[in-house]
C-alpha positions in Angstrom: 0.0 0.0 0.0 2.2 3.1 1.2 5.2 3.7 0.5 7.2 5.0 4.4 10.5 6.3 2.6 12.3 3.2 3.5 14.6 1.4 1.1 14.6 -2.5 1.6 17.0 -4.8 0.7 15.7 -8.3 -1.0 17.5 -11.6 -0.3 17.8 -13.7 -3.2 18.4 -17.3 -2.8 22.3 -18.1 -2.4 23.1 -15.3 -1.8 26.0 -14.5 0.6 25.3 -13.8 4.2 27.6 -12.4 6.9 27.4 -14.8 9.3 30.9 -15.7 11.3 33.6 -17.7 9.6 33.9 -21.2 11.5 36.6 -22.7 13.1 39.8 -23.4 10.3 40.6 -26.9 9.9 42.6 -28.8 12.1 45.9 -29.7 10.6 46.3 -33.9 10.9 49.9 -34.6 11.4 50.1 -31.3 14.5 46.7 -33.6 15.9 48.2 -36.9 16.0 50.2 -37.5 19.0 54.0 -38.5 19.0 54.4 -42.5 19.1 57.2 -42.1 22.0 56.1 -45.6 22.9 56.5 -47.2 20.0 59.8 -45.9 18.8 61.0 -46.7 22.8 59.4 -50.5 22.7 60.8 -51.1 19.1 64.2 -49.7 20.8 64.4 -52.3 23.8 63.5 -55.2 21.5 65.9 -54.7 18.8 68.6 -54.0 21.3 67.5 -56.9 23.5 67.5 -59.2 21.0 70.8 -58.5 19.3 72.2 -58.3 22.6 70.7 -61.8 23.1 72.0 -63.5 19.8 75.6 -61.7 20.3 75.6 -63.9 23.7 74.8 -66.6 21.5 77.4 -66.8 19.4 79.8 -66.0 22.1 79.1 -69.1 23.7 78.3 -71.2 20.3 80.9 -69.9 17.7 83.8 -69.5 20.0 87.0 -71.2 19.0 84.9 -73.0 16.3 85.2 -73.7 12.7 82.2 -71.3 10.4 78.8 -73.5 11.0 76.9 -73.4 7.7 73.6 -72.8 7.5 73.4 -72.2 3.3 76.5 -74.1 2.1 79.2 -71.9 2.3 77.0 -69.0 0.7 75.7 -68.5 4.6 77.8 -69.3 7.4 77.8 -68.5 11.2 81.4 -67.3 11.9 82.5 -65.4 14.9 84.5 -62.0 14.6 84.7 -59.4 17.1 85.1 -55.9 15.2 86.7 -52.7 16.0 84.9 -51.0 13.3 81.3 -49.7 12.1 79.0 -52.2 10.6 79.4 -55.0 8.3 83.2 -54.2 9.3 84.2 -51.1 8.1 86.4 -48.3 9.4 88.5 -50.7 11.8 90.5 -48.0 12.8 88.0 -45.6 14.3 86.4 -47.4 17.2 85.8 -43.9 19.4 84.6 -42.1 16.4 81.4 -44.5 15.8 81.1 -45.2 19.5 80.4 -41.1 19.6 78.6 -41.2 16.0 75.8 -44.0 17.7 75.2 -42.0 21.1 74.7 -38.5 18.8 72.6 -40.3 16.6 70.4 -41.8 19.7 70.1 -38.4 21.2 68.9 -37.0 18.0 66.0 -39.7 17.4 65.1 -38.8 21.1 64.9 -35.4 20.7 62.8 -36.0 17.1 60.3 -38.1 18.3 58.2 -35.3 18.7 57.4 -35.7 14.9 57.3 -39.4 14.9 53.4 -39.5 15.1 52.5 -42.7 12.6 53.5 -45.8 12.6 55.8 -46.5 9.8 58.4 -43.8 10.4 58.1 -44.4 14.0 59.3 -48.2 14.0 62.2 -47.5 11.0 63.5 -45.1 13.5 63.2 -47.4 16.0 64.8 -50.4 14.1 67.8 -47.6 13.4 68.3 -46.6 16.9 67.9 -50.3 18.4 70.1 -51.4 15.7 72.7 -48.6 17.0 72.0 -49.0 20.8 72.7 -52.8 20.4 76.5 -52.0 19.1 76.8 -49.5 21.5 76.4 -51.9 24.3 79.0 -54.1 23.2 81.5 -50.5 22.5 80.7 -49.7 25.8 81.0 -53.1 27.8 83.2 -55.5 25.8 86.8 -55.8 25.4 89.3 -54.2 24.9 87.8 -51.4 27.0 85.1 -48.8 27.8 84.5 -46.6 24.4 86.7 -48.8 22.4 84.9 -52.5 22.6 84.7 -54.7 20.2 81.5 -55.7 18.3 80.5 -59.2 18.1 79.9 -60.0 14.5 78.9 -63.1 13.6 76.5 -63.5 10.1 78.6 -64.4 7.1 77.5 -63.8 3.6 80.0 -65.0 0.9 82.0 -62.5 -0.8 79.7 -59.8 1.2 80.3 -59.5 4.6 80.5 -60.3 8.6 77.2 -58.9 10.7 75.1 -59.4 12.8 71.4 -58.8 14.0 71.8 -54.8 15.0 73.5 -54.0 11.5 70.5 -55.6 9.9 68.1 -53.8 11.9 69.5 -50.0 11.1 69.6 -51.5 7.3 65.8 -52.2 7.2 65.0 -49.2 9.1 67.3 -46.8 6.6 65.3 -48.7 3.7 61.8 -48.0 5.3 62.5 -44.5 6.6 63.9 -43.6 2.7 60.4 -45.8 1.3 58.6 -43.5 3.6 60.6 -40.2 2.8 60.0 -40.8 -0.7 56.8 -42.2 -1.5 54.4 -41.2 1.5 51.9 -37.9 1.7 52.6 -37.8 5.4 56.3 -35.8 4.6 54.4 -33.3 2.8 51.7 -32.6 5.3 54.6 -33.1 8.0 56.9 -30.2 6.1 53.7 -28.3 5.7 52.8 -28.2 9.6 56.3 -27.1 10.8 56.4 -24.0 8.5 53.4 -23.2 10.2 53.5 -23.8 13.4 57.1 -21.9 12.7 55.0 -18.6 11.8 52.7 -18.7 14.4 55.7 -18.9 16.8 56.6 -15.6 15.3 53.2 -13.9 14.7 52.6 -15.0 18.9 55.9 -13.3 19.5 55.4 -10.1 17.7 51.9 -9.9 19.4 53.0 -10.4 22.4 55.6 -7.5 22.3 52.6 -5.5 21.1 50.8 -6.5 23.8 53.7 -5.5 26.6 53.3 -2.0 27.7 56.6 -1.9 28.6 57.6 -2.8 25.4 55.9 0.0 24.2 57.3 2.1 26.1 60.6 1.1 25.7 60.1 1.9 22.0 58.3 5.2 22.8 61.6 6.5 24.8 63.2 5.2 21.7 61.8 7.1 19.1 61.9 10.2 21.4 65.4 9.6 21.9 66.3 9.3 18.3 64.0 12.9 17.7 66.2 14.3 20.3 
């Protein structure tokens, strides 16, 4: 009927309303939780159990002839080795005695990030594999820091190992399958540049936030007008 003056606006259907922007996505590798227990039971076993079979072939191999187990392609031989696996680097018994307790430090202090399976247990297989040979640099002759690994896999024309050596080579293989073919790296890369910047957005709002910052930059300025 009359018109009042008044100016209304229509609402067409699909058209955009203001209501509030809800909550942003939670990122999925920041939500999972780090699988410390995991990568610390994978630890223990693979260490126990090398340290087991090393006691083994102590007792078994010592003073005897190689047993074989494939022909002569597989044999069970002991050596005791100065050196890093599958006998290399004889001379430098301190140098991978300090090379295994860096590198079990460092998977300790990156398990934060270890928050799926896969990646979790390589790690694990690598540090149980080094933490097994570090027991035997640390406890076996000649002395402490400079003992001897027990070795005691043969492979024709390959090498002399044993259990630990294999472990850290399956978990190298896994944690490079994983590195190289798994979405996880990209979503993991993805949340530490984030949670990187909003370590610096919180810190430069925080200093905002400080009067006393502010006026320590306020005395600042005047100072420089001065």
């Amino acid at each position: 009927m009359g018109d009042d003056g008044r100016v209304t606006k229509s609402r067409t259907p699909g058209s955009a309303t203001n209501s509030p922007p809800g909550p942003a996505p939670s990122r999925r590798w920041s939500a999972l939780r780090p699988k410390r227990g995991l990568l610390a039971a994978t630890v223990l076993i693979v260490a126990a159990i090398d340290q087991a079979s090393k006691v083994f072939a102590v007792d078994a191999l010592d003073g005897r002839a190689p047993v074989d187990l494939i022909g002569e392609w597989f044999q069970l031989t002991l050596l005791r080795n100065p050196g890093a696996a599958f006998s290399m680097g004889t001379g430098s018994t301190w140098l991978f005695t300090t090379i295994q307790i860096a590198f079990i430090v460092a998977v300790a202090i990156g398990s934060k990030w270890l928050r799926t399976p896969w990646p979790t247990i390589s790690a694990g297989l690598v540090a149980g594999g080094a933490a097994g040979n570090l027991i035997d640099r640390l406890v076996r002759d000649p002395s402490f820091y400079f003992g001897h690994v027990v070795d005691f896999l043969s492979v024709r024309g390959f090498a002399v190992f044993n259990l630990a050596d294999a472990a850290i080579t399956v978990g190298v293989i896994m944690l490079a399958a994983w590195i190289m073919f798994s979405s996880d790296v990209d979503e993991l890369v993805g949340d530490s540049e984030k949670e990187a910047e909003d370590g610096e957005v919180g810190s430069v709002a925080k200093r905002d936030d400080d009067p006393r910052g502010a006026r320590a930059e306020g005395t600042g300025e005047r100072g420089a007008d001065a």
